[in-house]
C-alpha atoms as a printed R data frame, in Angstrom:
    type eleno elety resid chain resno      x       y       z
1   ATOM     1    CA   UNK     A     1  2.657   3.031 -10.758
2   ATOM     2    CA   UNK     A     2  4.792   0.792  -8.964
3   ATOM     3    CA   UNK     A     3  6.629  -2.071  -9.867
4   ATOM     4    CA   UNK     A     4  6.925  -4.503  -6.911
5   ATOM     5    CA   UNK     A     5  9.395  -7.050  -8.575
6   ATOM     6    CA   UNK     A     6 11.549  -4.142  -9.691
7   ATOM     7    CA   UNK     A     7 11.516  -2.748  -6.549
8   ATOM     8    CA   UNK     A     8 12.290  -6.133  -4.364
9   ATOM     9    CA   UNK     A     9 15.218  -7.013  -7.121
10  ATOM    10    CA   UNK     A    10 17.659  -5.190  -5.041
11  ATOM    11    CA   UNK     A    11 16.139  -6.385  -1.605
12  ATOM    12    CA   UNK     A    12 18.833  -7.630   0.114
13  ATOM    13    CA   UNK     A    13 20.371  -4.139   0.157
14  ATOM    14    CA   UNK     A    14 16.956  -1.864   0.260
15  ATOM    15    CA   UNK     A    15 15.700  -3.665   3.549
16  ATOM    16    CA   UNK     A    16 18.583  -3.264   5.191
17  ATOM    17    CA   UNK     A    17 17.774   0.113   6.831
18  ATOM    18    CA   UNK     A    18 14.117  -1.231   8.218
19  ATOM    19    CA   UNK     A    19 15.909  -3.610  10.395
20  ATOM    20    CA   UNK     A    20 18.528  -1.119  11.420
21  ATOM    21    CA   UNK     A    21 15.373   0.917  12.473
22  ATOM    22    CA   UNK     A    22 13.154  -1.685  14.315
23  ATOM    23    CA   UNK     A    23 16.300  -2.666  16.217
24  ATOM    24    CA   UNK     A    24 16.363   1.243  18.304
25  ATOM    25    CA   UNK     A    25 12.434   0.716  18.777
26  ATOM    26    CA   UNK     A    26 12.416  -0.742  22.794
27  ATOM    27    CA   UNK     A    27  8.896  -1.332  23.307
28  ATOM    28    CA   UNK     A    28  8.803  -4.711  25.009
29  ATOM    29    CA   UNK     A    29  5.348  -5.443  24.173
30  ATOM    30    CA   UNK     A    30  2.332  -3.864  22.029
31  ATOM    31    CA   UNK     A    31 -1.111  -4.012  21.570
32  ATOM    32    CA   UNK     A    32 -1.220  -2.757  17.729
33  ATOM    33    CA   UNK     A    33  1.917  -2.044  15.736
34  ATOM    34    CA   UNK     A    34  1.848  -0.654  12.238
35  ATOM    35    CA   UNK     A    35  3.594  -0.935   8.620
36  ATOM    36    CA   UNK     A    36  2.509   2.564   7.418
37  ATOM    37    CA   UNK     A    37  3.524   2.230   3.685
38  ATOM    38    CA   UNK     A    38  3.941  -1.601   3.586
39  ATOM    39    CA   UNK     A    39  5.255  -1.595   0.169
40  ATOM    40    CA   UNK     A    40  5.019  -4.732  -1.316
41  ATOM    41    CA   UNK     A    41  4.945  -6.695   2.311
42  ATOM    42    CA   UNK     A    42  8.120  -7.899   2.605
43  ATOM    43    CA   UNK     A    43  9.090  -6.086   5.668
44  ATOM    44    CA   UNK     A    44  6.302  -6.345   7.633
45  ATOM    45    CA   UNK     A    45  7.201  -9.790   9.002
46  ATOM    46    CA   UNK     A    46 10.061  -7.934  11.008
47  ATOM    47    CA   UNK     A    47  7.044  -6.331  13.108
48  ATOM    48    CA   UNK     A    48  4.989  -9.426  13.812
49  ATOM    49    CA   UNK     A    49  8.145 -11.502  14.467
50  ATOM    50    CA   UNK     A    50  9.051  -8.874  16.965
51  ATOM    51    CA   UNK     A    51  5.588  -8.461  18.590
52  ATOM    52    CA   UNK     A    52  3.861 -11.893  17.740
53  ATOM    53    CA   UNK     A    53  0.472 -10.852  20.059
54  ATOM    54    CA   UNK     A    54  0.334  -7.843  18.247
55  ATOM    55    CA   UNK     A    55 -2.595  -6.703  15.908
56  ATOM    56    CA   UNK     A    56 -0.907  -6.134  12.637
57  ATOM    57    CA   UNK     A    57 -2.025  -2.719  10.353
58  ATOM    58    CA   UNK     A    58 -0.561  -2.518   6.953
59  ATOM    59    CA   UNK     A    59 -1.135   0.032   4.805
60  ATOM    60    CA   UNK     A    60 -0.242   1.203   1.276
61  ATOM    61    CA   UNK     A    61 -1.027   4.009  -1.487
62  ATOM    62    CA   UNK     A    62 -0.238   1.337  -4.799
63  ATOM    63    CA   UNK     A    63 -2.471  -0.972  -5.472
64  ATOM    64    CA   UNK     A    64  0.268  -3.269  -7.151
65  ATOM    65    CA   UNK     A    65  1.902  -3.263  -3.609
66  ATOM    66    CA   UNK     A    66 -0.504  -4.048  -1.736
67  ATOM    67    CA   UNK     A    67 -1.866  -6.728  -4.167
68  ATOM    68    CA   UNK     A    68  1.552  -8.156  -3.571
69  ATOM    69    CA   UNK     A    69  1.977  -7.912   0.172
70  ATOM    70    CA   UNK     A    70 -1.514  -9.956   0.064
71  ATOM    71    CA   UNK     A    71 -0.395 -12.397  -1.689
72  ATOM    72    CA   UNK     A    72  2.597 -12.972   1.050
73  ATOM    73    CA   UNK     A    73 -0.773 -13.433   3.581
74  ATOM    74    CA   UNK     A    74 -0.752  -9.821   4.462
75  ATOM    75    CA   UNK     A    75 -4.246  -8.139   5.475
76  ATOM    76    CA   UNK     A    76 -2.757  -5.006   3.906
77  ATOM    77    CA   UNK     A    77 -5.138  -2.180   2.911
78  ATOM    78    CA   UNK     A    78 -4.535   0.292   0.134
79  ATOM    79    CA   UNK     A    79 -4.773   3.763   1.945
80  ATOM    80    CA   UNK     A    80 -3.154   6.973   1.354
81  ATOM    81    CA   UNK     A    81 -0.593   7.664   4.336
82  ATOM    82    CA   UNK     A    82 -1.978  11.180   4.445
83  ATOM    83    CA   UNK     A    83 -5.572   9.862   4.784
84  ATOM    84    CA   UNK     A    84 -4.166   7.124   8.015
85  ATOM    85    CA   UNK     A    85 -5.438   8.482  11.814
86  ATOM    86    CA   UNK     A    86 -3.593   5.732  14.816
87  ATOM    87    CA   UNK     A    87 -6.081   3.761  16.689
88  ATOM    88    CA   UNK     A    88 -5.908   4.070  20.002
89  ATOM    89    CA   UNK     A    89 -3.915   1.060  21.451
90  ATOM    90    CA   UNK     A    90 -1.112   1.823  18.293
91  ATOM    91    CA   UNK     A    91  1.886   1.378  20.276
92  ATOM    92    CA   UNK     A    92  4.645   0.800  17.653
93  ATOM    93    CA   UNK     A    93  4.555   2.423  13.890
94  ATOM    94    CA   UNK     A    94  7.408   1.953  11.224
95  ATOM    95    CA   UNK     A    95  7.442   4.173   8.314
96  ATOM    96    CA   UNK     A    96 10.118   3.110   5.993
97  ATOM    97    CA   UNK     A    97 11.104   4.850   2.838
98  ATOM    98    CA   UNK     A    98  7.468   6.980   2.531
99  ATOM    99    CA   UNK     A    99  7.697  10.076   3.732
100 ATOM   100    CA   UNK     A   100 10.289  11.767   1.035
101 ATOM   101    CA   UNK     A   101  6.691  11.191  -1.083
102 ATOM   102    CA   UNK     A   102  4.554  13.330   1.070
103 ATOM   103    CA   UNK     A   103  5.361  16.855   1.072
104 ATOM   104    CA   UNK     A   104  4.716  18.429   4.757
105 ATOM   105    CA   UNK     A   105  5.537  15.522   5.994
106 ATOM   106    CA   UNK     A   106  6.714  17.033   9.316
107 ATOM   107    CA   UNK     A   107  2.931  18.383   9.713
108 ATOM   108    CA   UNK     A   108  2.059  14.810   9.882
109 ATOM   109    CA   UNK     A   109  4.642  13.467  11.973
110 ATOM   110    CA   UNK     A   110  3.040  16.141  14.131
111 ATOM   111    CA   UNK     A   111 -0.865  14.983  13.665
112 ATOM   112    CA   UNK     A   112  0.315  11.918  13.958
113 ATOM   113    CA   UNK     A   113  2.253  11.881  17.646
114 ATOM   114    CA   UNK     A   114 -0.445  14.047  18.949
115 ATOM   115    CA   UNK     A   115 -2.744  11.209  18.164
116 ATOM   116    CA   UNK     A   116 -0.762   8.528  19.462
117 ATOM   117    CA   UNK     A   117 -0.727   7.088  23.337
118 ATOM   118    CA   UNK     A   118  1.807   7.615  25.811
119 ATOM   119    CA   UNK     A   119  4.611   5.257  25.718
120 ATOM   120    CA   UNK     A   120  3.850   4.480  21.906
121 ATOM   121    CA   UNK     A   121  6.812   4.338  19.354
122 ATOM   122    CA   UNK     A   122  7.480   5.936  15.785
123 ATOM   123    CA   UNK     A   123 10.046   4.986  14.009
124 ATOM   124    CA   UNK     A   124 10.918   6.314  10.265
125 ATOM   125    CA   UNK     A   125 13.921   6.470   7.629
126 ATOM   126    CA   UNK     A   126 13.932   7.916   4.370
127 ATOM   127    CA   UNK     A   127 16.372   8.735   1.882
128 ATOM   128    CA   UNK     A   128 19.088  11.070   2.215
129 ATOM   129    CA   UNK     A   129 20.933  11.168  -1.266
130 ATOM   130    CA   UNK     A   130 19.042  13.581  -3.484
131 ATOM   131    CA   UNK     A   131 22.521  14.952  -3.793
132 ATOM   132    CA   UNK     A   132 24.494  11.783  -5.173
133 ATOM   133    CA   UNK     A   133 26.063  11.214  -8.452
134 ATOM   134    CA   UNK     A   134 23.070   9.605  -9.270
135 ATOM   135    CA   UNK     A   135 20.702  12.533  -9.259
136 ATOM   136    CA   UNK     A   136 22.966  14.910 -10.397
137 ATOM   137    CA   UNK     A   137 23.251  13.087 -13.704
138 ATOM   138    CA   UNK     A   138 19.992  12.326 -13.858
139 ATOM   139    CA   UNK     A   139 18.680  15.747 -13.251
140 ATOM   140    CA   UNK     A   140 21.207  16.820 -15.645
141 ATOM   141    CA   UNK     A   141 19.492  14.719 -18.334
142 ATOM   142    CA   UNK     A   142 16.895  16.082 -17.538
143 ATOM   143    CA   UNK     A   143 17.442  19.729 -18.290
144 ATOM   144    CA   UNK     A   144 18.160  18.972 -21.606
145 ATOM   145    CA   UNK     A   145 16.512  20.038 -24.600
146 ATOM   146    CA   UNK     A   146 14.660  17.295 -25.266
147 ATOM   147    CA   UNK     A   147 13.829  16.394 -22.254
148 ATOM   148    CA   UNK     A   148 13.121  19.580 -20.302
149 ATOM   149    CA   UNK     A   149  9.273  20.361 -21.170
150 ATOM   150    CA   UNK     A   150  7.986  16.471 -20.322
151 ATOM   151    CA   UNK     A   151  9.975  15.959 -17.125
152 ATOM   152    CA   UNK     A   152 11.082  19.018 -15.649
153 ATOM   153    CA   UNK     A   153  9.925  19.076 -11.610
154 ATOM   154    CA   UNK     A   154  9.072  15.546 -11.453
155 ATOM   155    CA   UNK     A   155 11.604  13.971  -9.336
156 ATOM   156    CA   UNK     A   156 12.449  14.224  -6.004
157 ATOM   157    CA   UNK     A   157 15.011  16.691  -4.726
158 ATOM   158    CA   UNK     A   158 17.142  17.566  -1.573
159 ATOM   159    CA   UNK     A   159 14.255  19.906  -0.082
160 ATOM   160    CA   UNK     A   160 12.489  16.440   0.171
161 ATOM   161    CA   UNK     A   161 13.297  15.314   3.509
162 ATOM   162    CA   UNK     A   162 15.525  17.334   6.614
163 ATOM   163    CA   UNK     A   163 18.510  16.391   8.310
164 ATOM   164    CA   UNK     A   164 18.670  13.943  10.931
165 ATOM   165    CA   UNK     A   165 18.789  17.401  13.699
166 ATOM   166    CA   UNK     A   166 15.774  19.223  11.985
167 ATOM   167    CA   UNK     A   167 13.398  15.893  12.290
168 ATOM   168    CA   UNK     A   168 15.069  15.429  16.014
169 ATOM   169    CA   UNK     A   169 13.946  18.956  16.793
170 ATOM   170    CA   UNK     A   170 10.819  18.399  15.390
171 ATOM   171    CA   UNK     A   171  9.778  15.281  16.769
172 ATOM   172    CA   UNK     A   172 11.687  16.808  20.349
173 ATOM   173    CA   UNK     A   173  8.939  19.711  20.516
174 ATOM   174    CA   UNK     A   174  6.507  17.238  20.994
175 ATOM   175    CA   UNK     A   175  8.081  16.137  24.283
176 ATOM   176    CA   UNK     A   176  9.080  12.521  22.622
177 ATOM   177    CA   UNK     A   177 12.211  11.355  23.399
178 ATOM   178    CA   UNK     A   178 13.729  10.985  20.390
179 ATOM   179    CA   UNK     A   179 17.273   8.738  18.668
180 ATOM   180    CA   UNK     A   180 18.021  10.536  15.438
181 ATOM   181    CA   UNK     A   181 21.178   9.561  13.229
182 ATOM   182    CA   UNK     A   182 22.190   8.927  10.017
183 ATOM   183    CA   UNK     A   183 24.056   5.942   7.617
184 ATOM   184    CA   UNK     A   184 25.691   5.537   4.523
185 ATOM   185    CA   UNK     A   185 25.511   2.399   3.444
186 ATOM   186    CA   UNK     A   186 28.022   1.343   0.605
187 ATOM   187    CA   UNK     A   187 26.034  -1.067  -1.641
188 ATOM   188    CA   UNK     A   188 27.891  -3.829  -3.509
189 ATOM   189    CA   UNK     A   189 26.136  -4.089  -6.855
190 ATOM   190    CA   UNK     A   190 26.463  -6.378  -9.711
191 ATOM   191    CA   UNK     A   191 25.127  -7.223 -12.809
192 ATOM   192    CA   UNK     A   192 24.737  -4.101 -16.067
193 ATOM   193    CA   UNK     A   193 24.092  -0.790 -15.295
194 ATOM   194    CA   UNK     A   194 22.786  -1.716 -11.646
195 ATOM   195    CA   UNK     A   195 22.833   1.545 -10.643
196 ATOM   196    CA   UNK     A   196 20.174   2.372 -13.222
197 ATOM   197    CA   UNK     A   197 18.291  -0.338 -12.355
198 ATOM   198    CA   UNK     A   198 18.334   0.705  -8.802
199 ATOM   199    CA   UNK     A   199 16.864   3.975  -9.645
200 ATOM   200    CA   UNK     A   200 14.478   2.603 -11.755
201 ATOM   201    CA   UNK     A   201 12.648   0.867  -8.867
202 ATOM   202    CA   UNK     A   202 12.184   4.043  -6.804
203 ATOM   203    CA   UNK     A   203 13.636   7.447  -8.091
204 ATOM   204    CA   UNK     A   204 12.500   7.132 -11.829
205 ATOM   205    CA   UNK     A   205  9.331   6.120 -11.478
206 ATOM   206    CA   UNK     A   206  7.616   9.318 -11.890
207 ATOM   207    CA   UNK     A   207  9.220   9.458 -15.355
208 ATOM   208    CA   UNK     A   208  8.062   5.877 -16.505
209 ATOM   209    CA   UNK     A   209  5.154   7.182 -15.625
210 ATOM   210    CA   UNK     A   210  4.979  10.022 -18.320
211 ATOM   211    CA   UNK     A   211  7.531   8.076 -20.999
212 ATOM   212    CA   UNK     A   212  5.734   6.032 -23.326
213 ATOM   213    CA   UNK     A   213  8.067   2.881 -24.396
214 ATOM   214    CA   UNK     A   214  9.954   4.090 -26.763
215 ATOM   215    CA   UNK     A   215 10.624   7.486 -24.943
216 ATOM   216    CA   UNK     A   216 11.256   5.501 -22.008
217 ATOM   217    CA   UNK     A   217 13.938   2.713 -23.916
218 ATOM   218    CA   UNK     A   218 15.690   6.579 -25.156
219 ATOM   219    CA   UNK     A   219 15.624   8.305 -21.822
220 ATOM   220    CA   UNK     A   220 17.132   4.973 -19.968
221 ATOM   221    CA   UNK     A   221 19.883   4.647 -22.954
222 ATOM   222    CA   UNK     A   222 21.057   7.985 -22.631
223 ATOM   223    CA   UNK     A   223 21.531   8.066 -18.942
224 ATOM   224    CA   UNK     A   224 22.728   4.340 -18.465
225 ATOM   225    CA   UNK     A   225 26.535   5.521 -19.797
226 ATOM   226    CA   UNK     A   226 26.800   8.655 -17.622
227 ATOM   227    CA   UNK     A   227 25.910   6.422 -14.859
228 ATOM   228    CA   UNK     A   228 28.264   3.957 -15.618
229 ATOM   229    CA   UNK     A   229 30.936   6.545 -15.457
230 ATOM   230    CA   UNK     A   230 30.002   7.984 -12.121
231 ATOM   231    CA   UNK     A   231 29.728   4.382 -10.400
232 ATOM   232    CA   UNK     A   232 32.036   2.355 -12.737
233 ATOM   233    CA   UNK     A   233 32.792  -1.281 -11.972
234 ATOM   234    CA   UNK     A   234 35.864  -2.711 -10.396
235 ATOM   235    CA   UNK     A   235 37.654  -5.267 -12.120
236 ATOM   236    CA   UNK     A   236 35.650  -8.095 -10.288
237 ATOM   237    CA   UNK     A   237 32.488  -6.836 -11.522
238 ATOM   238    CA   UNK     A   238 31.133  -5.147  -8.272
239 ATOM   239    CA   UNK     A   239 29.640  -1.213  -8.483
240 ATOM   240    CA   UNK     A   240 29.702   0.581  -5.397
241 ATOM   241    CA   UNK     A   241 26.483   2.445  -4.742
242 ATOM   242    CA   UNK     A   242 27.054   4.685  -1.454
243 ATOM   243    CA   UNK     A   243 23.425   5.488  -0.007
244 ATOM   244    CA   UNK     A   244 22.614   7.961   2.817
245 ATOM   245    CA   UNK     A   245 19.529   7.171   5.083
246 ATOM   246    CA   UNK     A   246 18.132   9.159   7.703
247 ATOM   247    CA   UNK     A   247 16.808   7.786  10.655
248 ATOM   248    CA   UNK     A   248 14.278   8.670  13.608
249 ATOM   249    CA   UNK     A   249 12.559   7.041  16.231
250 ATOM   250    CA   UNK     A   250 10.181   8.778  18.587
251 ATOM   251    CA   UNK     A   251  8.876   7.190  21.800
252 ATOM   252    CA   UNK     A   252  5.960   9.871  23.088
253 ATOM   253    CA   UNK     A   253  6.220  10.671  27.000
C-alpha cells in the first residue's frame, strides 16, 4: 500500500527528475500524452502545461494514489502498467519512477514502442541507487536473525533496473532515436532521521507491508541509528542524501 502524503513529504526533491525528463522530450505538439504511473498526480500538470490541447491519460496501480491525484481534478484511472496498450494518436508518454517495480520491464518498453506511432515520444527515469549507503544498511538489517525469515527478498535490488547504455541499446534496436544519461542529485535534507523517512515513502514499503505496528516501530528503530551514521548531519542541521537517476527518452522513427 502506498502512502501518498509520505511519499509527497519530500516533493520538492523527488519531482525534480520528472522535469529534468520532460525538458529532453521535443515534441512541439500532441494529440494524447500520458502519465503512465501518475502516482499521486502531482506531476502530471507538467504534461498538460506543456501540451495544453492535449488529451490527458493518467494511470496508476494504488488505489490511494490515484484517489489522490483525483482529488487534485485528475481523471486518473487505477490500471496496472503491465495491463496499459497506447492508443493510437499517443504521441508523448512519461514514466517516472515505475519501472524498477515491474520486472521485464525492457520487454515492455519493447511492446510498448512497437505499439506506438511514428514521431511519438517515451520518456522514463528510475532509480539508480540500489547500491547506496542506504540499502546496504538496510539490507544488512535485514539479514539478521530476526529479521531474515519475514523480509528476506522483498526489496528492490541493483538487478532492478540497467544502466543508462543497456536501456539506450535497448530502446536503439527499435530504430528510436534515443538521449540516455544519468544524475546524481545531492539532496539537502532536514529534519530527524530524514533519510529514513525518505525510504519509508518508496523503498520500505514492501516491509510495512508485512510488519505489523509494533514490528514495524522495532524494525524502523533499529535501522534509524545506522542510518544516521552513514548520512550524518552537518552542524547546520542539513543531511546530504546523494541519489542516482537514470534517464531515457525515446522518440520512434
Amino acid at each position: 500500500m502506498w502512502d501518498p502524503q509520505q511519499y509527497l513529504d519530500f516533493s520538492e526533491h523527488r519531482d525534480r527528475p520528472a522535469h529534468d525528463l520532460v525538458a529532453r522530450v521535443r515534441a512541439a505538439s500532441a494529440r494524447r500524452v500520458v502519465d503512465l504511473g501518475c502516482g499521486a498526480g502531482n506531476l502530471t500538470h507538467l504534461l498538460t502545461d506543456r501540451w495544453p490541447r492535449a488529451e490527458v491519460e493518467a494511470l496508476d496501480s494504488s488505489p490511494e494514489m490515484v484517489e489522490s491525484a483525483r482529488g487534485r481534478g485528475i481523471d486518473a484511472r487505477v490500471e496496472d502498467v503491465r495491463e496499459w496498450k497506447p492508443r493510437p494518436d499517443t504521441d508523448v508518454v512519461m514514466c517516472n519512477a515505475v519501472l524498477q517495480w515491474v520486472p521485464d520491464h525492457v520487454d515492455l518498453l519493447r511492446r510498448w514502442l512497437a505499439d506506438l506511432p511514428s514521431g511519438a515520444w517515451f520518456a522514463f527515469q528510475v532509480p539508480g541507487n540500489f547500491e547506496s549507503p542506504s540499502h546496504e544498511v538496510t539490507f544488512d538489517l535485514i539479514d539478521e536473525p530476526r529479521w531474515r525469515d519475514r523480509l528476506g527478498g522483498l526489496l528492490l535490488g541493483p538487478d532492478s533496473v540497467r544502466p543508462a547504455t543497456g536501456y539506450a541499446d535497448a530502446l536503439a534496436d527499435l530504430g528510436a532515436a534515443v538521449d540516455a544519461w544519468e544524475t546524481t542529485y545531492v539532496h539537502a535534507l532536514g529534519g530527524d532521521d530524514p533519510v529514513l523517512e525518505w525510504i519509508t515513502g518508496t523503498m520500505l514499503r514492501p516491509v510495512r507491508a508485512v510488519l505489523g505496528d509494533e514490528e514495524w516501530d522495532g524494525f524502523r528503530a533499529e535501522l534509524a541509528p545506522r542510518l544516521r551514521s552513514a548520512y550524518p548531519r552537518r552542524p547546520d542541521g542539513t543531511t546530504w542524501l546523494p541519489f542516482r537517476r537514470i534517464f531515457a527518452v525515446a522518440e520512434l522513427r
